[in-house]
Each structure stands twice: as structure tokens, then as C-alpha cells.
C-alpha positions in Angstrom: 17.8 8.9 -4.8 18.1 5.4 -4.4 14.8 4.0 -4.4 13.4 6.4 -7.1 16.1 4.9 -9.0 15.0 1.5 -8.8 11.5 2.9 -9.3 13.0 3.5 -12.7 15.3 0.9 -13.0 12.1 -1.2 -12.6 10.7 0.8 -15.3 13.3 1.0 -17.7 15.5 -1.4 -17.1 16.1 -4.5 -19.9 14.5 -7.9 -19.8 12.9 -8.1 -16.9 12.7 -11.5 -16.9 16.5 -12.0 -16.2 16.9 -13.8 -13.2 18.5 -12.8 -10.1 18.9 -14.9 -7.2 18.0 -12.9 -3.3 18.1 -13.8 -0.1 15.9 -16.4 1.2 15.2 -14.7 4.3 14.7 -11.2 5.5 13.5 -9.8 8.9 12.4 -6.3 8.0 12.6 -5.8 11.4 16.0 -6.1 11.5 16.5 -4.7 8.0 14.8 -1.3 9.6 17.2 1.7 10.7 19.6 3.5 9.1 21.7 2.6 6.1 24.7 4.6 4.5 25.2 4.0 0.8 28.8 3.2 0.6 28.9 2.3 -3.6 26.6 2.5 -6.2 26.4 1.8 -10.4 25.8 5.6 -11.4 22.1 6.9 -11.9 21.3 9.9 -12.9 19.0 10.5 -9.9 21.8 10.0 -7.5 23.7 12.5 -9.7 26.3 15.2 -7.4 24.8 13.4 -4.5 27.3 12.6 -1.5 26.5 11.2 2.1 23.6 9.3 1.0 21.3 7.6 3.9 18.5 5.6 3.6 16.1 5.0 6.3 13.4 1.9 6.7 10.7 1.8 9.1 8.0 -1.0 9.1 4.8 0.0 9.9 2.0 -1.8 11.7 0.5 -2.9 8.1 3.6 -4.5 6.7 4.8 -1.8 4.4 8.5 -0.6 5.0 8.0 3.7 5.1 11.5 4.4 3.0 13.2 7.9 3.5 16.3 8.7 1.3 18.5 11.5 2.0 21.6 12.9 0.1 23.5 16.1 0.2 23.8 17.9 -3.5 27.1 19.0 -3.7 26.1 21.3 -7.1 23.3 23.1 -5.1 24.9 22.8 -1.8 21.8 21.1 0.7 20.3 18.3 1.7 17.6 16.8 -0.8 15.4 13.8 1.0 12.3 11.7 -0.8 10.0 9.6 1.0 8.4 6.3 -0.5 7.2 3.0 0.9 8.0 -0.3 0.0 6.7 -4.1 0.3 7.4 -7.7 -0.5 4.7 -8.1 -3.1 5.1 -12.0 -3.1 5.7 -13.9 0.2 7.4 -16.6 -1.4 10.3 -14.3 -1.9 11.3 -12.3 0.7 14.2 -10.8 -0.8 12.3 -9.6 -4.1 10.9 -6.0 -2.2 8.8 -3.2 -5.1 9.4 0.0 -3.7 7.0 3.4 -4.8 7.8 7.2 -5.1 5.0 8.1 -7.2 2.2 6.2 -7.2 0.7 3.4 -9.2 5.2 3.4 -10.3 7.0 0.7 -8.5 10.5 -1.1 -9.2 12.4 -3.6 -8.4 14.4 -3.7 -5.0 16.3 -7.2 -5.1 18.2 -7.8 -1.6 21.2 -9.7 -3.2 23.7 -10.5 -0.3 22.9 -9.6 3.7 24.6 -9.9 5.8 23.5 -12.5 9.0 23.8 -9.4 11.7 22.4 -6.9 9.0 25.4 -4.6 9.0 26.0 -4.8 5.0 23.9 -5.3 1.9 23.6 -5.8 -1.5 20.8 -4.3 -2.9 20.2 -4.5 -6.9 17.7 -4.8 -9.8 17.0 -7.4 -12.4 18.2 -5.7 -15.6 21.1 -4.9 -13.7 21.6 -1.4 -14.6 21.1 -0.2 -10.6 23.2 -1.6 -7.7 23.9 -0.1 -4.4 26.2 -1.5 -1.4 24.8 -0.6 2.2 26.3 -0.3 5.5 25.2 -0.1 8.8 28.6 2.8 9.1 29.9 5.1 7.3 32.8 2.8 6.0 32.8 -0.6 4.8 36.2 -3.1 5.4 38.4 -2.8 2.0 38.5 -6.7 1.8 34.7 -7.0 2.4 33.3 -4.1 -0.1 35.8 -5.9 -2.4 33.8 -9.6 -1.8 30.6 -7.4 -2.3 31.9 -6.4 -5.7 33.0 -9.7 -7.1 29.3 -11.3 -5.7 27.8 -8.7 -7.8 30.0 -9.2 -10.7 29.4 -12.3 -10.6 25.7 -12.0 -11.0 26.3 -10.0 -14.1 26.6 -6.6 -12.8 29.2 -3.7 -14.7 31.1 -3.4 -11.3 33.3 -1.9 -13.1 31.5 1.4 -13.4 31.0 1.6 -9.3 31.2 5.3 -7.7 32.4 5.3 -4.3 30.3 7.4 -1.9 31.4 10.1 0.2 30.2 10.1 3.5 32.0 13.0 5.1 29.3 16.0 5.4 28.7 17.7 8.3 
């Protein structure tokens, strides 16, 4: 789901050396909780997936325990992966590597965040992955719209975005 796409974004993806600027600061903290994935580029791991959560908790040691959970509508249930995830490099904060399947990590670039942490922008460097998070269910039109042209602005095909559904019960 979304963090074993960036797993593989992080694997796959283009030049990795293609800049892309993050947040300066980040208080995992307050970055822990629940987020609902309101957009995303399409992945093929997030394939027929609707109401799409993931959960961060930061454990005593630093790393950020990551749960991702997204209901299939082609086989009808829930489908969850858990993973972990750390800022490998102090210096940037926003620049998290995030692990499914160990020694595999990728890329987890905190674009935009917001200063109460209701909303981010959460990408890679090649570019190919890019999700928009929310504290709720729905994002304001005029804001997800300010989210999209920051991203397009950082080279990203917003173009291609898929609106998530976040109606299961």
C-alpha cells in the first residue's frame, strides 16, 4: 500500500539524485496518528484499494512502527501491511526511508505539512509516487487544489492523480 510503494518507488524509481526540497522540520510526535490518503499518483500496489489509512507510532528507539490499511474493492476486505520507518540522516528531517521487507527501503519525502499537522504532502525523488494526507476523511476543494499545484510544481504528473474513496463501512 503506500509505504511498500515507496519501498519501490525507492527501488525503481529514475535518477535518484533528482532533488526534492522537504520540510525542515518534523515532530514525529505530532506526525504520529492516523492519516487518510485523500489522492495519490497510481501504483500498482495501491491497485482497487479504497479508504486507505495509514497509521504512525514512534517507538521508544526512534523508529516510526507504520501500519497501512486499504479495503480491496476486487476481493471485497480489508488488506493491512506493517513496516517501520526512520530519518536515516538528522540533518534532514523531512527525508524519512521506510521498510516492508527487510534490507528494502525507499524513499518517503515529507513535501508540504502542514503547521497543526492536519495535511501532507508526502512524495519520492523520481517522482513517480505521491500521496496527499489528511487528518479527515475530506480535504477543503481550494486546499487539495494548492497541494496539487505545490506538487506540480516540483515536477510531479498531477495530472494522473486518483482521488480516494473514503466511504467504507
Amino acid at each position: 500500500m503506500i509505504l511498500i510503494s515507496i519501498i519501490m518507488a525507492g527501488l525503481f524509481s529514475g535518477n535518484p539524485s533528482n532533488d526534492l526540497p522537504t520540510v525542515e522540520k518534523v515532530d514525529l510526535n505530532r506526525y504520529a496518528g492516523l492519516w487518510y490518503e485523500i489522492a495519490r499518483l497510481p501504483n500498482s500496489f495501491e491497485k482497487d484499494l479504497q479508504c486507505v489509512t495509514a497509521e504512525y507510532t514512534l517507538k521508544p528507539n526512534g523508529k516510526v512502527e507504520v501500519l497501512n490499511k486499504g479495503f480491496s474493492t476486487k476481493k471485497g476486505a480489508y488488506k493491512s501491511s506493517k513496516g517501520r520507518a526512520w530519518v536515516p540522516d538528522n540533518t534532514y528531517p523531512g527525508r524519512l526511508k521506510v521498510s516492508f521487507f527487510w534490507p528494502f527501503a525507499g524513499d518517503y519525502y515529507i513535501i508540504s505539512l502542514d503547521a497543526d499537522y492536519r495535511y501532507a504532502l508526502v512524495g519520492d525523488p523520481g517522482r513517480k509516487y505521491l500521496w496527499i494526507l489528511s487528518r479527515t476523511k475530506k480535504l477543503d476543494d481550494s486546499l487539495y487544489s494548492s497541494l496539487i499545484e505545490t506538487a506540480r510544481s516540483k515536477g510531479f504528473d498531477t495530472d494522473q492523480m486518483v482521488l480516494v474513496k473514503q466511504n467504507c463501512k
